[in-house]
PDB file with one MODEL, atoms N, CA, C and O in Angstrom:
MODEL        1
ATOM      1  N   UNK A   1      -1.218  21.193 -18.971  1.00  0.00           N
ATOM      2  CA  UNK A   1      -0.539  20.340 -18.009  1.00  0.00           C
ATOM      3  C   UNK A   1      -1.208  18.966 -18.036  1.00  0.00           C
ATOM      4  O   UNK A   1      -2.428  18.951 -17.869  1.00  0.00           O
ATOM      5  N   UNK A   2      -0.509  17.709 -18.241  1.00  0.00           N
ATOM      6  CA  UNK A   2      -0.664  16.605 -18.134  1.00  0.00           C
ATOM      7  C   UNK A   2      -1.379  16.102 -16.923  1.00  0.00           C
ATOM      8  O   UNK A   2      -1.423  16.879 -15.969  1.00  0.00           O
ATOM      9  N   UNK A   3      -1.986  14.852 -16.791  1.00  0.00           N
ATOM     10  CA  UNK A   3      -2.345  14.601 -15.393  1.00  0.00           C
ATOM     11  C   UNK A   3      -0.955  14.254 -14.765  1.00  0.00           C
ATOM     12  O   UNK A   3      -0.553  14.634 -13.666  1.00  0.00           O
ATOM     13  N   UNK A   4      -0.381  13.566 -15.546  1.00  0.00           N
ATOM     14  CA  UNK A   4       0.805  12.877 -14.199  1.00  0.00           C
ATOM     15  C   UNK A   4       2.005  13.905 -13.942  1.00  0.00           C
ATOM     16  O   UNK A   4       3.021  13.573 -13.331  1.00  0.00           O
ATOM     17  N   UNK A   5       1.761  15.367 -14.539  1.00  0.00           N
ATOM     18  CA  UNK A   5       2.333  16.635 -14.618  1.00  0.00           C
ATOM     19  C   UNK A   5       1.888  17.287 -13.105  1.00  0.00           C
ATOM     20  O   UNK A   5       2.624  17.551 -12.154  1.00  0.00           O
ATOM     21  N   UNK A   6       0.477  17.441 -13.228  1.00  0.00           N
ATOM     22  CA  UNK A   6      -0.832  17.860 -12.403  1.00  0.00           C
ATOM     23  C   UNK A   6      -0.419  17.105 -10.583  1.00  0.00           C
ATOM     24  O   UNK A   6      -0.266  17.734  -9.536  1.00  0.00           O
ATOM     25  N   UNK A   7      -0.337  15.501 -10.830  1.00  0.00           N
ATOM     26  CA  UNK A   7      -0.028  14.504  -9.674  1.00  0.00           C
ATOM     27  C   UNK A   7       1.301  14.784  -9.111  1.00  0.00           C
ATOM     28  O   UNK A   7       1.459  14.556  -7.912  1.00  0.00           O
ATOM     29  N   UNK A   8       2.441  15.322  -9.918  1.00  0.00           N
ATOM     30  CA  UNK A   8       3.875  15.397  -9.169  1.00  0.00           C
ATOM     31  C   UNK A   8       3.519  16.940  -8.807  1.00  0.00           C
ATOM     32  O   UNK A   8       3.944  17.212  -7.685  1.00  0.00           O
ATOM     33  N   UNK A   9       2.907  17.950  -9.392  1.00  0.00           N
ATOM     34  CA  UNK A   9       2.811  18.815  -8.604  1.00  0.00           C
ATOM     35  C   UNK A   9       2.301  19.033  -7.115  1.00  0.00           C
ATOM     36  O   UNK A   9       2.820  19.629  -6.172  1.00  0.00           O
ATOM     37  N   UNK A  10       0.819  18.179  -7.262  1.00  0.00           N
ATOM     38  CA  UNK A  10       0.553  18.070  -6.038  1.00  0.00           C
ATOM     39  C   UNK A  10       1.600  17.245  -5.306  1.00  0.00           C
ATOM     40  O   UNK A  10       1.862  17.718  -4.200  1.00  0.00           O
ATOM     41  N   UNK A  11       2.269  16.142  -5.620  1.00  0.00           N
ATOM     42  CA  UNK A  11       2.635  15.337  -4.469  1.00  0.00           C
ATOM     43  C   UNK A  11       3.957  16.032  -4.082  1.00  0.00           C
ATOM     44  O   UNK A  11       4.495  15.525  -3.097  1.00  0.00           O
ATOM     45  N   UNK A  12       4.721  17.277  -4.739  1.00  0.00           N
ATOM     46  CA  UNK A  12       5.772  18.126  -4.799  1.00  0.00           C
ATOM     47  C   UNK A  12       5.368  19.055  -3.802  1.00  0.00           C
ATOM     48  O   UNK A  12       6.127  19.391  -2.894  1.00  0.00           O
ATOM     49  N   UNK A  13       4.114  19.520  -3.937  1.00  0.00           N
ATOM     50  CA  UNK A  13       3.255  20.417  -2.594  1.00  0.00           C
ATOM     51  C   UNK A  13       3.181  19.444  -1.295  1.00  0.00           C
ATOM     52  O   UNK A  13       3.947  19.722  -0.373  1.00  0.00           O
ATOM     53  N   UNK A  14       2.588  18.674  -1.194  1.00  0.00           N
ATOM     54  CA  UNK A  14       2.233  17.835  -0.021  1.00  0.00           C
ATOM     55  C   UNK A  14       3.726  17.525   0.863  1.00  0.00           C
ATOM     56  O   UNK A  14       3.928  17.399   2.071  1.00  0.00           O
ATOM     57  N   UNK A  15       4.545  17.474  -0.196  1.00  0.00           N
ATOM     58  CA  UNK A  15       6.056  16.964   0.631  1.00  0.00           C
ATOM     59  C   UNK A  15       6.594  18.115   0.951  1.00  0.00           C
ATOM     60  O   UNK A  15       7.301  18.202   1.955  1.00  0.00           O
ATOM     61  N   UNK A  16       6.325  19.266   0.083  1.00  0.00           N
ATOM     62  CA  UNK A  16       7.241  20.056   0.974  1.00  0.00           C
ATOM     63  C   UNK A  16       6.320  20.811   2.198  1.00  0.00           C
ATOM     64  O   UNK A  16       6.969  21.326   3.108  1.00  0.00           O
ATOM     65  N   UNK A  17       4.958  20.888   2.248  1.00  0.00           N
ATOM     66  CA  UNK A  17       4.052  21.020   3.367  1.00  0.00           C
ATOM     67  C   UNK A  17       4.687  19.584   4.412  1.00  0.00           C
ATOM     68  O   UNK A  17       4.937  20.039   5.529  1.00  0.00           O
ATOM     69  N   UNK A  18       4.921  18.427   4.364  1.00  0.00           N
ATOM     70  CA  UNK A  18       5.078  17.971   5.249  1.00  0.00           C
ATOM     71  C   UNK A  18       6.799  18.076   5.839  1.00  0.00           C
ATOM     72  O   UNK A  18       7.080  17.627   6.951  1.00  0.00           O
ATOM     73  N   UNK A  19       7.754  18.656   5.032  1.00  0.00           N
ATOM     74  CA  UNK A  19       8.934  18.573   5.451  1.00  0.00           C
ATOM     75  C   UNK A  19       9.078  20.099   6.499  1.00  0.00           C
ATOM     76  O   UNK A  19       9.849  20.250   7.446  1.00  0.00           O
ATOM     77  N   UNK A  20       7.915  21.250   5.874  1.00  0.00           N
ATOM     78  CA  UNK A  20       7.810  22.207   6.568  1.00  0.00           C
ATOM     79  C   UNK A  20       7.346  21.658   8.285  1.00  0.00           C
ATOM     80  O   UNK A  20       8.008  21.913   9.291  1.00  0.00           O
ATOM     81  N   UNK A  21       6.225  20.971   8.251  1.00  0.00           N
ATOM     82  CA  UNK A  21       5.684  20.437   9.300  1.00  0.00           C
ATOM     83  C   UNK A  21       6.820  19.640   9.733  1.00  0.00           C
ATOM     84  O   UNK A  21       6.731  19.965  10.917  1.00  0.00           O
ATOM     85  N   UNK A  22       7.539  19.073   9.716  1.00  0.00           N
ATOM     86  CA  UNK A  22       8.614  18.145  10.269  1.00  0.00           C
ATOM     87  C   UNK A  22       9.417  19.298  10.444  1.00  0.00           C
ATOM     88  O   UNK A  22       9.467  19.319  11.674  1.00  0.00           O
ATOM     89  N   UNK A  23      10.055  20.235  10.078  1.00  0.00           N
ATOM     90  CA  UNK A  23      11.031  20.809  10.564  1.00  0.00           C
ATOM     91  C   UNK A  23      11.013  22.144  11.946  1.00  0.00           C
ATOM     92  O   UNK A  23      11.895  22.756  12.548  1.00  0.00           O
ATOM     93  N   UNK A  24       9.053  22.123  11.995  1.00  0.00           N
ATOM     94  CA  UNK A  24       9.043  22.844  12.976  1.00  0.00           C
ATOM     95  C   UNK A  24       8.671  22.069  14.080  1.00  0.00           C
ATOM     96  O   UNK A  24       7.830  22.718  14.702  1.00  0.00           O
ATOM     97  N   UNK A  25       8.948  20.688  14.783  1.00  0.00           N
ATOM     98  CA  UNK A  25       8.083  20.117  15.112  1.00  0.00           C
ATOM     99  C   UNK A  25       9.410  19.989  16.794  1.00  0.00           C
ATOM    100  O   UNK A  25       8.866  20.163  17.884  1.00  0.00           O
ATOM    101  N   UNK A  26      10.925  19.711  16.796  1.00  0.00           N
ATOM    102  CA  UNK A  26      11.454  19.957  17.788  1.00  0.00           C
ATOM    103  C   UNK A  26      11.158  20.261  19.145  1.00  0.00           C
ATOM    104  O   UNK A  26      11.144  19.509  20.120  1.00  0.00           O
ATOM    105  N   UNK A  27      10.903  21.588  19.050  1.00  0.00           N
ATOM    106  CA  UNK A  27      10.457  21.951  20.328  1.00  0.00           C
ATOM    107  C   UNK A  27       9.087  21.045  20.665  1.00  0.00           C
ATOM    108  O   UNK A  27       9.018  21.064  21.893  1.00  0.00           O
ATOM    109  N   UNK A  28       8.060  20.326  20.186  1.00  0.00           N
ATOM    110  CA  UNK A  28       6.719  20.067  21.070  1.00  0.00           C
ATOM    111  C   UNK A  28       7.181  18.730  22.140  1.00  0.00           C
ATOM    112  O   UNK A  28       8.293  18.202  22.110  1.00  0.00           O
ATOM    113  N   UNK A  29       6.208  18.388  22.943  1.00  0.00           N
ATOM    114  CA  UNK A  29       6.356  18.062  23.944  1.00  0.00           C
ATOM    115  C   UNK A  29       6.868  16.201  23.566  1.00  0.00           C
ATOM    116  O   UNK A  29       6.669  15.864  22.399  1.00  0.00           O
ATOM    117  N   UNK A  30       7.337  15.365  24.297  1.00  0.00           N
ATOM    118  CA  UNK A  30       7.570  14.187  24.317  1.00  0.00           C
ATOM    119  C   UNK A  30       6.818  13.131  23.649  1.00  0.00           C
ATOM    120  O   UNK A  30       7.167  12.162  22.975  1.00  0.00           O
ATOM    121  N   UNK A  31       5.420  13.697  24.110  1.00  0.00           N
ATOM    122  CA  UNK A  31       4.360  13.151  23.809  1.00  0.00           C
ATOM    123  C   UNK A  31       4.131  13.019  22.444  1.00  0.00           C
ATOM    124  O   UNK A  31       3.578  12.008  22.012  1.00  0.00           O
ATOM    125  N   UNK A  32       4.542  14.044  21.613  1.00  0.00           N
ATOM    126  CA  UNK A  32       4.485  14.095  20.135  1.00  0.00           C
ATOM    127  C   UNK A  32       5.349  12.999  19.247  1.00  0.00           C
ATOM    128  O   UNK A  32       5.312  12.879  18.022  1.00  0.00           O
ATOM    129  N   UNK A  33       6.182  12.187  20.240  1.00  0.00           N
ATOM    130  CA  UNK A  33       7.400  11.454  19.184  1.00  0.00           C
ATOM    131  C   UNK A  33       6.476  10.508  18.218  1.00  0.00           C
ATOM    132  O   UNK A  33       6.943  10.142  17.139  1.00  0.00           O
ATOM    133  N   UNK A  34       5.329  10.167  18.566  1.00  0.00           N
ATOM    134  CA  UNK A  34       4.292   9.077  17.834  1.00  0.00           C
ATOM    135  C   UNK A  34       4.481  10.024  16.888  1.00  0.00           C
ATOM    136  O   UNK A  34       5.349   9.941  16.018  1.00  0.00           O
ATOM    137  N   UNK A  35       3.742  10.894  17.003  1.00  0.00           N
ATOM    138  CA  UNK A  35       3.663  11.736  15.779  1.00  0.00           C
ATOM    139  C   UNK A  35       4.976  12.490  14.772  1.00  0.00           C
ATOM    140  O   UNK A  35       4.723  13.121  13.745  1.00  0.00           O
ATOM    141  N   UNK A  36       6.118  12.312  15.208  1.00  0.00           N
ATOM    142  CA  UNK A  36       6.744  12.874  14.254  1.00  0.00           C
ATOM    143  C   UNK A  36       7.286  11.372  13.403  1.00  0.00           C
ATOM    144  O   UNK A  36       7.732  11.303  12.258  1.00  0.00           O
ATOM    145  N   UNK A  37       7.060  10.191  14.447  1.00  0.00           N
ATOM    146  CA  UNK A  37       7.237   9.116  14.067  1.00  0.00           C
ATOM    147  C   UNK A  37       6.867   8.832  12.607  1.00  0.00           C
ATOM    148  O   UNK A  37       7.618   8.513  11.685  1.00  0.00           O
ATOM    149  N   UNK A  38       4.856   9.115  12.599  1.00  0.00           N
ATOM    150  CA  UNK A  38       4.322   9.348  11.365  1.00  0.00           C
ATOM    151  C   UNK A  38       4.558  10.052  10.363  1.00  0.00           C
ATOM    152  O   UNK A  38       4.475   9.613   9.216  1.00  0.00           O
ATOM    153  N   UNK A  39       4.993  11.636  10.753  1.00  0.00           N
ATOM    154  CA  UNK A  39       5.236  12.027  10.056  1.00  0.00           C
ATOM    155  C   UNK A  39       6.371  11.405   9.174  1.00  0.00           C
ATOM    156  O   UNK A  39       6.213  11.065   8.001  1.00  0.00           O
ATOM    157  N   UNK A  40       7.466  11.307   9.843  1.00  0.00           N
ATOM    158  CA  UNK A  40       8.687  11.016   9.161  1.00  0.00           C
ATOM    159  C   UNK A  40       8.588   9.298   7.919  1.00  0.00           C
ATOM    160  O   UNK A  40       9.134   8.963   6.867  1.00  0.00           O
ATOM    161  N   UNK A  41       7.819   8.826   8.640  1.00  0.00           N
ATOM    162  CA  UNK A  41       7.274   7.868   7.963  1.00  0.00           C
ATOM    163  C   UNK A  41       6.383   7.922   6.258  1.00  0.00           C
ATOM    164  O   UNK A  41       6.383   7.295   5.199  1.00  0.00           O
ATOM    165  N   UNK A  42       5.724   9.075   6.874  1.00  0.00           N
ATOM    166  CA  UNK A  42       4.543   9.450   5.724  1.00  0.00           C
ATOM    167  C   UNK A  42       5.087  10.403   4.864  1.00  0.00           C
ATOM    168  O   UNK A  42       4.470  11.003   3.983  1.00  0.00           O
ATOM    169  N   UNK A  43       6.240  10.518   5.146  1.00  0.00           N
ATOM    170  CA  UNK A  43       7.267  11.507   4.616  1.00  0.00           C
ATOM    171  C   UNK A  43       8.218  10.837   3.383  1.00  0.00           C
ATOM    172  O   UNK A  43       8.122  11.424   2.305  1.00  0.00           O
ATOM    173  N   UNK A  44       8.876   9.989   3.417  1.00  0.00           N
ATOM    174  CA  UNK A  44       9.233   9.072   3.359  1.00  0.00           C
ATOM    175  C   UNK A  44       9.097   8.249   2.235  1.00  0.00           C
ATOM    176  O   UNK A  44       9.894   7.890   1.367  1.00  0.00           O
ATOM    177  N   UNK A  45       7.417   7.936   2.530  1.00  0.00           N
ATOM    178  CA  UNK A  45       6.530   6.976   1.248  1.00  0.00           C
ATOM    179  C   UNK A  45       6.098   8.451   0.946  1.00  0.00           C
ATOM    180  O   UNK A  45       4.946   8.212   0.586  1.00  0.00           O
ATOM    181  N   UNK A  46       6.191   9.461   0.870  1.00  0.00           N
ATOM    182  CA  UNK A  46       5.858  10.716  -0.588  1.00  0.00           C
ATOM    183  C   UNK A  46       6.940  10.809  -1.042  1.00  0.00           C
ATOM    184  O   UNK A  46       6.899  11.215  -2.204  1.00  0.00           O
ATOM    185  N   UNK A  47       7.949  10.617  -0.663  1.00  0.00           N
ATOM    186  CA  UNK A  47       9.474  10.972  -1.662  1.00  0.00           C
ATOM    187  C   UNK A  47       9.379   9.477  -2.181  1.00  0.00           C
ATOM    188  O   UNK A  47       8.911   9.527  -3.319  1.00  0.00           O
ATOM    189  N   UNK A  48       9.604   8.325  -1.853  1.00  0.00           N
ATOM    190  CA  UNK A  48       9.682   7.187  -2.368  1.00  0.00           C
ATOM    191  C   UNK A  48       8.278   7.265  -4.007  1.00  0.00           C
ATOM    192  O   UNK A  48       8.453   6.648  -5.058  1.00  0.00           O
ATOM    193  N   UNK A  49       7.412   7.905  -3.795  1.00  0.00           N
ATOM    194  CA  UNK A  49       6.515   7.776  -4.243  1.00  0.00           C
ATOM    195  C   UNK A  49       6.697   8.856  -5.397  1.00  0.00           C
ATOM    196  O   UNK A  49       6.037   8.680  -6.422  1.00  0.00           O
ATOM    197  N   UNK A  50       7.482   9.885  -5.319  1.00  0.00           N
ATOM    198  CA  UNK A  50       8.103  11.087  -5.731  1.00  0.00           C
ATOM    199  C   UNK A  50       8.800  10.586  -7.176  1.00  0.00           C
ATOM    200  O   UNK A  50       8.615  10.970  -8.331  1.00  0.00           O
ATOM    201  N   UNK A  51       9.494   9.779  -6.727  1.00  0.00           N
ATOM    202  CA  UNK A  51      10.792   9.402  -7.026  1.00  0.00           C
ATOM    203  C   UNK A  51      10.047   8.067  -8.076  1.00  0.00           C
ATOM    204  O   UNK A  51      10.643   7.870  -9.135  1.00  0.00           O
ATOM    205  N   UNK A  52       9.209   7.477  -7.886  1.00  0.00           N
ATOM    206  CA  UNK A  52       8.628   6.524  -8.809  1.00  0.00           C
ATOM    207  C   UNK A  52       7.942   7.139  -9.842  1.00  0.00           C
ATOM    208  O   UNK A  52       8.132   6.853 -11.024  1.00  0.00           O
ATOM    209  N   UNK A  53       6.819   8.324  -9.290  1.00  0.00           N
ATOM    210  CA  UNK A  53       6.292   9.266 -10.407  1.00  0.00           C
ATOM    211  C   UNK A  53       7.870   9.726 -11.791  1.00  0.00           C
ATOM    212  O   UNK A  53       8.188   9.451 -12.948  1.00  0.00           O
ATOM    213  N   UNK A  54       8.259  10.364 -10.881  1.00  0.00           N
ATOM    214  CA  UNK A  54       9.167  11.065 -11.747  1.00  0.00           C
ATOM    215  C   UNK A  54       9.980   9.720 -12.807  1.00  0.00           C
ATOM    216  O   UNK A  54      10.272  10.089 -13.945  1.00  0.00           O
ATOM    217  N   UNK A  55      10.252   8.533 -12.506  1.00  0.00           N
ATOM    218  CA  UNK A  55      10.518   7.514 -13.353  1.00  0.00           C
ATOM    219  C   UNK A  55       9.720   7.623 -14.430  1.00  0.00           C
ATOM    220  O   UNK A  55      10.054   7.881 -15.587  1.00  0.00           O
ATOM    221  N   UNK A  56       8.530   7.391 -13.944  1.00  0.00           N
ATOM    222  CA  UNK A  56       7.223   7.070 -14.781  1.00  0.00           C
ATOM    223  C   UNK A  56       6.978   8.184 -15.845  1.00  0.00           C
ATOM    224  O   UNK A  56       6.521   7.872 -16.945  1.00  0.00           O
ATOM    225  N   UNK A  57       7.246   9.352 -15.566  1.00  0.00           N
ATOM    226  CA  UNK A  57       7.652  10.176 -15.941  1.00  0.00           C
ATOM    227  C   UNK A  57       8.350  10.117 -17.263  1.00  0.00           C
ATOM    228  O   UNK A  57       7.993  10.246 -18.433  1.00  0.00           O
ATOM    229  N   UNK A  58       9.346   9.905 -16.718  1.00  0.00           N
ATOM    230  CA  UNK A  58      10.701  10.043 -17.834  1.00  0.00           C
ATOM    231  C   UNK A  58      10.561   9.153 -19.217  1.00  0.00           C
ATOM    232  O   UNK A  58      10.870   9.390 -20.384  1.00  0.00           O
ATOM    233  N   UNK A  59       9.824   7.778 -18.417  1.00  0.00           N
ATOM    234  CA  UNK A  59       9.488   6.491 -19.351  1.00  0.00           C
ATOM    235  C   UNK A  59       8.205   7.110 -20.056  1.00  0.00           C
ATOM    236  O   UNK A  59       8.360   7.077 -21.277  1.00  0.00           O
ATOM    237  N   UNK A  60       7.405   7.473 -19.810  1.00  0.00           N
ATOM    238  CA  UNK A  60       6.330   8.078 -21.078  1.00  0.00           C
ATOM    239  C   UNK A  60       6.977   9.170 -21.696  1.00  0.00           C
ATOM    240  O   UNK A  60       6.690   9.314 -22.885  1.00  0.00           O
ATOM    241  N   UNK A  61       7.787   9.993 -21.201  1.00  0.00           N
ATOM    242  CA  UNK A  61       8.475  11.110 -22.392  1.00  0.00           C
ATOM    243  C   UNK A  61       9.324  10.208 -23.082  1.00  0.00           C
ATOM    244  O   UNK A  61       9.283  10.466 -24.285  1.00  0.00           O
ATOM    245  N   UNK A  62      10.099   9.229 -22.816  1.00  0.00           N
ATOM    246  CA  UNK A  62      10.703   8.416 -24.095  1.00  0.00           C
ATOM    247  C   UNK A  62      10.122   7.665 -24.588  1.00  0.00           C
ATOM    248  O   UNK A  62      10.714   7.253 -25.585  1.00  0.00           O
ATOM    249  N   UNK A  63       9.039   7.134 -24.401  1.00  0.00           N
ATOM    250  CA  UNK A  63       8.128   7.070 -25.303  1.00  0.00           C
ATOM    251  C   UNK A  63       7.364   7.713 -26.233  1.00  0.00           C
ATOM    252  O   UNK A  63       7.208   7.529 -27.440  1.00  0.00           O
ATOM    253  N   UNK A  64       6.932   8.474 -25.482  1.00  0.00           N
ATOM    254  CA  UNK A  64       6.320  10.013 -26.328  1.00  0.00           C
ATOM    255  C   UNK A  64       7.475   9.817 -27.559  1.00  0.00           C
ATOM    256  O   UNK A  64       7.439   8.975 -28.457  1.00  0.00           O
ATOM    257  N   UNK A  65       8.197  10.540 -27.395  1.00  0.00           N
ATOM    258  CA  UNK A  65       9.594  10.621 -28.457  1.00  0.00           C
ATOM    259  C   UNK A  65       9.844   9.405 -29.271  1.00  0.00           C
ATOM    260  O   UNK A  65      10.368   9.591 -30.369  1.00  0.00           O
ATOM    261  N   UNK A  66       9.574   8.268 -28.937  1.00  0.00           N
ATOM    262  CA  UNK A  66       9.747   7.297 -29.991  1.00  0.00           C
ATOM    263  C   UNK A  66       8.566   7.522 -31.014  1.00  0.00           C
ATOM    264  O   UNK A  66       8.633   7.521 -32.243  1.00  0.00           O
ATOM    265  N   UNK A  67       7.549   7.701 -30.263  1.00  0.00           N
ATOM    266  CA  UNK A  67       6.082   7.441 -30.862  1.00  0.00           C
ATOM    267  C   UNK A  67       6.042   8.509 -31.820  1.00  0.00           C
ATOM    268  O   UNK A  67       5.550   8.221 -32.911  1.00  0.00           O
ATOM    269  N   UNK A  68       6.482   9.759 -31.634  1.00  0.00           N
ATOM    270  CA  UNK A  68       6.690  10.482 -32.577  1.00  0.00           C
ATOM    271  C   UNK A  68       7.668  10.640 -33.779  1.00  0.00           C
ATOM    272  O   UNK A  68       7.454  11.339 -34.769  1.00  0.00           O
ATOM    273  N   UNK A  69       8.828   9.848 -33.528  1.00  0.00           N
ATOM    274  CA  UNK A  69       9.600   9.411 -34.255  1.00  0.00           C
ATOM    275  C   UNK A  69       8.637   8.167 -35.376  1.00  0.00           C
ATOM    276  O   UNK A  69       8.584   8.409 -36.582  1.00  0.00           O
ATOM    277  N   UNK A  70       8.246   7.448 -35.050  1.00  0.00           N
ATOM    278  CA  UNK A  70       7.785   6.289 -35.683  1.00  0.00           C
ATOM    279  C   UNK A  70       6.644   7.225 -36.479  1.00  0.00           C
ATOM    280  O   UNK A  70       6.742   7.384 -37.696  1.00  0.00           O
ATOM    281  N   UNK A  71       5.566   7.828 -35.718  1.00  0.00           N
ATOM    282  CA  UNK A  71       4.735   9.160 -36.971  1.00  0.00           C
ATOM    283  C   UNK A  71       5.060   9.392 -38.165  1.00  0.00           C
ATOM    284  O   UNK A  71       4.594   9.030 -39.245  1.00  0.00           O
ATOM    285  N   UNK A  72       6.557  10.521 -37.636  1.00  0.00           N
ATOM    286  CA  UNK A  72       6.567  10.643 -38.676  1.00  0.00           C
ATOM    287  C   UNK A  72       7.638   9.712 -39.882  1.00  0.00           C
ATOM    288  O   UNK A  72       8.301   9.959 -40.889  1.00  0.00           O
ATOM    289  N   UNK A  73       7.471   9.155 -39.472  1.00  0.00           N
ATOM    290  CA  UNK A  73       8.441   7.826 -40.551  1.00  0.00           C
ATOM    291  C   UNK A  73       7.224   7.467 -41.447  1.00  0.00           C
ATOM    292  O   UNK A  73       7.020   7.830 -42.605  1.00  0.00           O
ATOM    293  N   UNK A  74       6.366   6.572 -40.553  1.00  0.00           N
ATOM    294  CA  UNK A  74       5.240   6.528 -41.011  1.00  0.00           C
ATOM    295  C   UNK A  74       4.811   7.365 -41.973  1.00  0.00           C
ATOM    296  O   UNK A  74       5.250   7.238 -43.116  1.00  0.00           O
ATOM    297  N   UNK A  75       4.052   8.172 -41.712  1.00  0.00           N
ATOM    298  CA  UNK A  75       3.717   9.575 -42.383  1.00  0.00           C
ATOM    299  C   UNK A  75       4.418  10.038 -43.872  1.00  0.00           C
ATOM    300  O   UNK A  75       3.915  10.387 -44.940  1.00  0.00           O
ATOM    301  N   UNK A  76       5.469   9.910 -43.528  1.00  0.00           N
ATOM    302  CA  UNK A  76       6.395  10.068 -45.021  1.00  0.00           C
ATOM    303  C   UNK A  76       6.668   9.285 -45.811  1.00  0.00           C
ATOM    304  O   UNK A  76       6.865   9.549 -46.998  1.00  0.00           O
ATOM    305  N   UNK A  77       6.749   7.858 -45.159  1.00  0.00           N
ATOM    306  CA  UNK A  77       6.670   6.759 -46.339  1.00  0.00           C
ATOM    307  C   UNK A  77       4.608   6.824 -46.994  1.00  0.00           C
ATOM    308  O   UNK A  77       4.146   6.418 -48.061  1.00  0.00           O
ATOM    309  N   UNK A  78       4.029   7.360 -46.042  1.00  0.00           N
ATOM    310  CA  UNK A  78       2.610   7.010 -47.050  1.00  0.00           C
ATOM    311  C   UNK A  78       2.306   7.729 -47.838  1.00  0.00           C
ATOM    312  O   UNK A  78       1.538   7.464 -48.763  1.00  0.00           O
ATOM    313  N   UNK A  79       3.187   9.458 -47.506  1.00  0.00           N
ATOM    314  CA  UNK A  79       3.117  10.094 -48.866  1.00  0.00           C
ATOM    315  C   UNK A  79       3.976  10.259 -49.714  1.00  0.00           C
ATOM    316  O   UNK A  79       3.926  11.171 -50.540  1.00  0.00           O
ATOM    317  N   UNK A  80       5.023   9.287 -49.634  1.00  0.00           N
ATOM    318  CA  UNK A  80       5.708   8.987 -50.816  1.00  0.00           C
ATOM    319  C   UNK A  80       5.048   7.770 -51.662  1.00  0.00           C
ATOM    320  O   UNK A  80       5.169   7.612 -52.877  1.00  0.00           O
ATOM    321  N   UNK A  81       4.108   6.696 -50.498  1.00  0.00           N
ATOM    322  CA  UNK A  81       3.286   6.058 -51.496  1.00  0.00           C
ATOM    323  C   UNK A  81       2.057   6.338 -52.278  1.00  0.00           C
ATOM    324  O   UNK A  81       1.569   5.883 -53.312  1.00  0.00           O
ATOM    325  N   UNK A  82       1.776   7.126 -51.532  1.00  0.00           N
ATOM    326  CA  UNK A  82       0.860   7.976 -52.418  1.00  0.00           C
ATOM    327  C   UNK A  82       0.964   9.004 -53.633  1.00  0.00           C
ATOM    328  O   UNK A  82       0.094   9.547 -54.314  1.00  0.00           O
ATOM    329  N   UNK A  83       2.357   9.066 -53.645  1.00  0.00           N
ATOM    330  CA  UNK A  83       2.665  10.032 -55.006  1.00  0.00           C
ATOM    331  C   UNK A  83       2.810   9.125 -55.871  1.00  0.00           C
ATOM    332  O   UNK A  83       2.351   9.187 -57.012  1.00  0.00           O
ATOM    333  N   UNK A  84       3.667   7.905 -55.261  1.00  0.00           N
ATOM    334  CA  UNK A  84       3.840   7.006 -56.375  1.00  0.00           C
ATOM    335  C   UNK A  84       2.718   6.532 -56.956  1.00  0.00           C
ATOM    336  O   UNK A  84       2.760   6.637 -58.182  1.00  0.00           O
ATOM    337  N   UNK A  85       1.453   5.913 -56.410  1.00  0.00           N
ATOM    338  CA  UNK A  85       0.172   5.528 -56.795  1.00  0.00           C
ATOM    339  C   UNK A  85      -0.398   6.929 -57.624  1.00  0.00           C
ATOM    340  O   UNK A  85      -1.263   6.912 -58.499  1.00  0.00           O
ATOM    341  N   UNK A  86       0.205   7.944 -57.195  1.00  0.00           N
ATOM    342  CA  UNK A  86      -0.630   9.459 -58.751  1.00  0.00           C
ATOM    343  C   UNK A  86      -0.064   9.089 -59.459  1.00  0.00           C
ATOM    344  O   UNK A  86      -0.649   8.676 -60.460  1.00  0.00           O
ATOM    345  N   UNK A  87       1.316   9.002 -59.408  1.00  0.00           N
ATOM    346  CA  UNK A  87       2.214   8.673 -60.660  1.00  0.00           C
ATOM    347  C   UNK A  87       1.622   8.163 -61.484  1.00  0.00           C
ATOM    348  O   UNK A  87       1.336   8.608 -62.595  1.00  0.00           O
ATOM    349  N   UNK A  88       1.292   6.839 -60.871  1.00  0.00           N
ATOM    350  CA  UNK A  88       1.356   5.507 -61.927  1.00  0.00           C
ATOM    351  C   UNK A  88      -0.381   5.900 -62.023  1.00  0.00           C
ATOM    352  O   UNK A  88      -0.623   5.083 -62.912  1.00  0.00           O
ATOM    353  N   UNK A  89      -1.261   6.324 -61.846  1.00  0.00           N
ATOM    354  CA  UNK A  89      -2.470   6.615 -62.429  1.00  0.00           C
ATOM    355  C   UNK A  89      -2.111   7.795 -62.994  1.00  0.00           C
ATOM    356  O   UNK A  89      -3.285   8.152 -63.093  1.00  0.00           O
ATOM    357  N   UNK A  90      -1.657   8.491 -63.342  1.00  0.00           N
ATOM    358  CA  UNK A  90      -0.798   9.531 -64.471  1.00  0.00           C
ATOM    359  C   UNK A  90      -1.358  11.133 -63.928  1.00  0.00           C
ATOM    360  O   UNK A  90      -1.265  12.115 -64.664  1.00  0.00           O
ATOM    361  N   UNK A  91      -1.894  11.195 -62.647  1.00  0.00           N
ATOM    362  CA  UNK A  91      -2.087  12.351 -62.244  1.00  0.00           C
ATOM    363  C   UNK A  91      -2.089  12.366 -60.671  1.00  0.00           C
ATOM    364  O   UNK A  91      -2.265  13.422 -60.064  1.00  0.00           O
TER     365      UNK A  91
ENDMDL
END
C-alpha cells in the first residue's frame, strides 16, 4: 500500500467515525449546537479534503501509466540499438 493509498484510508476512517458521531448527536442537549456546529464543519473540510486526495490520486496513476508507457518505449528502442551496435561489431 502506497502512502497516499495508506492517507485516504485513514482520512476514509476519520470521516466515516465523524459522520457516525454526527448522526448520533440529535437527541443531546441545546447546549451541544457549538459542537455539532464543529463537527459539521470539520466534517466538511475531510470530504473536501477527501475529494482532493482522491484527484491527486487519479493524477499520479496517469502518470504512473504514462511513465510506464515512455519505459518501455525507451527500453526497446535501446535494445534494438544495441543489437544494431553487435551487428555492426559482427557479434
Amino acid at each position: 500500500m502506497t502512502d497516499l493509498e495508506a492517507a485516504r484510508a485513514r482520512l476514509e476512517s476519520a470521516v466515516g467515525r465523524l459522520e457516525s458521531a454526527a448522526g448520533g448527536m440529535p437527541g443531546r442537549p441545546a447546549a451541544a449546537a457549538g459542537d455539532t456546529e464543529k463537527l459539521s464543519t470539520e466534517l466538511a473540510a475531510l470530504r473536501d479534503e477527501r475529494q482532493r486526495l482522491l484527484r491527486e490520486l487519479d493524477t499520479i496513476r496517469a502518470d504512473y501509466r504514462r511513465l510506464r508507457e515512455v519505459t518501455a518505449t525507451v527500453s526497446s528502442r535501446l535494445d534494438h540499438a544495441i543489437g544494431d551496435l553487435k551487428a555492426m561489431r559482427g557479434g
